[in-house]
C-alpha positions as CSV (number, residue, x, y, z in Angstrom):
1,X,-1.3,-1.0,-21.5
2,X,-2.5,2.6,-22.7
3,X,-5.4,3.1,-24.8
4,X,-4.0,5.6,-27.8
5,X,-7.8,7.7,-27.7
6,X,-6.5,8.5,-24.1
7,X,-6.5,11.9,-23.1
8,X,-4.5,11.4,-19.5
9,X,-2.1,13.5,-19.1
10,X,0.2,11.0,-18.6
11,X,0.6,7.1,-19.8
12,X,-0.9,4.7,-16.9
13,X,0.2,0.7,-16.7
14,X,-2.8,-1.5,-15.9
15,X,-1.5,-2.7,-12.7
16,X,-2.1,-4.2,-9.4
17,X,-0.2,-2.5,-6.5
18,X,-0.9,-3.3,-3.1
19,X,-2.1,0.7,-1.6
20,X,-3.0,1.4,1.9
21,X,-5.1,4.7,2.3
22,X,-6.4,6.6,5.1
23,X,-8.2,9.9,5.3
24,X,-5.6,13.1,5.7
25,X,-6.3,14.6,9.1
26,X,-7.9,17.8,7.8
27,X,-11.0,15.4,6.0
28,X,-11.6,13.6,9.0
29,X,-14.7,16.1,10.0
30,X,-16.0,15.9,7.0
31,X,-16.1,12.0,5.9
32,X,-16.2,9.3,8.6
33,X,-15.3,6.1,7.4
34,X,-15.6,2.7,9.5
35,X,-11.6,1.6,8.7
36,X,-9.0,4.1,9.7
37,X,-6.8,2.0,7.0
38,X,-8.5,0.8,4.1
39,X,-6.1,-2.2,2.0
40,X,-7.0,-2.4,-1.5
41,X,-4.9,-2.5,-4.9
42,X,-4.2,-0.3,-7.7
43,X,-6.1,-0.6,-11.0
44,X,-3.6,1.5,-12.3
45,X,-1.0,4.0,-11.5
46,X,1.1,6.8,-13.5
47,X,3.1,9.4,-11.8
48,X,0.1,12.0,-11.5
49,X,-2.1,9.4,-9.5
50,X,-3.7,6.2,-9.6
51,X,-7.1,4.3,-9.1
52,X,-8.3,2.4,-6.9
53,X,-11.3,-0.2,-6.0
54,X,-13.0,1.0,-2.5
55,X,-15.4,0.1,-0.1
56,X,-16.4,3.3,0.7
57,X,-18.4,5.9,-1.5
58,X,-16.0,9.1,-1.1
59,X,-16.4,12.6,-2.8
60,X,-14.1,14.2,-5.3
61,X,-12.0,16.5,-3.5
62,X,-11.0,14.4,-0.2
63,X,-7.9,14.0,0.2
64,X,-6.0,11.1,1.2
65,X,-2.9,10.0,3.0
66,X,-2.0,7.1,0.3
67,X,0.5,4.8,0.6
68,X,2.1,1.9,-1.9
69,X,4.3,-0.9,-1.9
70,X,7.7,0.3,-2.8
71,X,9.0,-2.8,-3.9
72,X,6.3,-4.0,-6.6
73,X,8.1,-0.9,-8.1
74,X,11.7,-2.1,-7.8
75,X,13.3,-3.9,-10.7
76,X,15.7,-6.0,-8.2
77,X,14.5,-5.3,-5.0
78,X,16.8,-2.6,-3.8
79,X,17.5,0.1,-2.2
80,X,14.7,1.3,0.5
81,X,12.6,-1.4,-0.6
82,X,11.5,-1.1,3.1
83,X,10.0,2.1,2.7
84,X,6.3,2.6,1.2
85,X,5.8,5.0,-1.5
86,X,3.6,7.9,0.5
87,X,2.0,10.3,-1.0
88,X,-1.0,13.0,-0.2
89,X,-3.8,12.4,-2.6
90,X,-7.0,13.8,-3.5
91,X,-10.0,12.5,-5.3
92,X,-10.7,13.6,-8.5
93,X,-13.4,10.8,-10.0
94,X,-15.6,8.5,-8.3
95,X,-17.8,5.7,-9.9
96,X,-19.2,2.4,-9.2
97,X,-18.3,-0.8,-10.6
98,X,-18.4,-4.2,-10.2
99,X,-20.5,-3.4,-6.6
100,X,-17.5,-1.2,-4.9
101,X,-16.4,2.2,-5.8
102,X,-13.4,2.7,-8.2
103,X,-11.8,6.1,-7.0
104,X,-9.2,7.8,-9.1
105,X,-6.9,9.6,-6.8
106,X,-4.3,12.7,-8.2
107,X,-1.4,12.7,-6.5
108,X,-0.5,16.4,-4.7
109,X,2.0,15.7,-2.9
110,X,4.7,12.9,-3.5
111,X,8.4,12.6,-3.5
112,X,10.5,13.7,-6.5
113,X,12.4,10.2,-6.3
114,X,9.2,8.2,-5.5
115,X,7.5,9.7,-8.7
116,X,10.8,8.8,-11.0
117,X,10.3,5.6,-9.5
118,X,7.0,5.3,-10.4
119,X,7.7,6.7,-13.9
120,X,10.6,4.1,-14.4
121,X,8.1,1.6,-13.4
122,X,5.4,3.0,-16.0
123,X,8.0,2.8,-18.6
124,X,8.7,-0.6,-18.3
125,X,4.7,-1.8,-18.0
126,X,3.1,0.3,-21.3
């Protein structure tokens, strides 16, 4: 579902992905968090990044090692549906909501083929 007022960049689907993240190696002097792995779920995902609910209160520019389930993007549950979809990610908005933290997360670093897949998947969800 995009809004048509939207100014993204690119077209997000309201969706909820199951995501792993972790803070990238080179933020871990800087932030300490009490979960080396944090689970939580998309809010929505497009091939520049996604959003996120958290538990932790994290500032823009972090960067995270991010990590989604391949297969909710798989039409038939093919190929490498073994594999997560990994990607380096930074934060680029932070606000509270409904008493966690909803982090939007651009995506720096991510496989050509994972971010088709993830366009593909857009497609299909607008």
């Amino acid at each position: 579902m995009v809004n048509k007022k939207e100014s993204r960049r690119s077209r997000r689907a309201r969706v909820k992905i199951p995501l792993r993240y972790s803070l990238d190696d080179s933020m871990k002097s800087m932030v300490t968090i009490k979960d080396a792995v944090v689970e939580t779920e998309t809010i929505n995902v497009s091939v520049l990044g996604a959003s996120v609910m958290s538990p932790y209160l994290l500032p823009p520019g972090i960067r995270l090692r991010v990590e989604m389930d391949r297969k909710a993007f798989l039409t038939d549950g093919s190929s490498g549906a073994g594999e997560p979809i990994r990607a380096l990610g930074k934060i680029v908005g932070v606000r509270p909501e409904k008493g966690k933290i909803r982090l939007s997360v651009m995506f720096v670093e991510i496989n050509p083929q994972d971010k088709e897949l993830i366009a593909a998947y857009v497609r299909r969800h607008l």
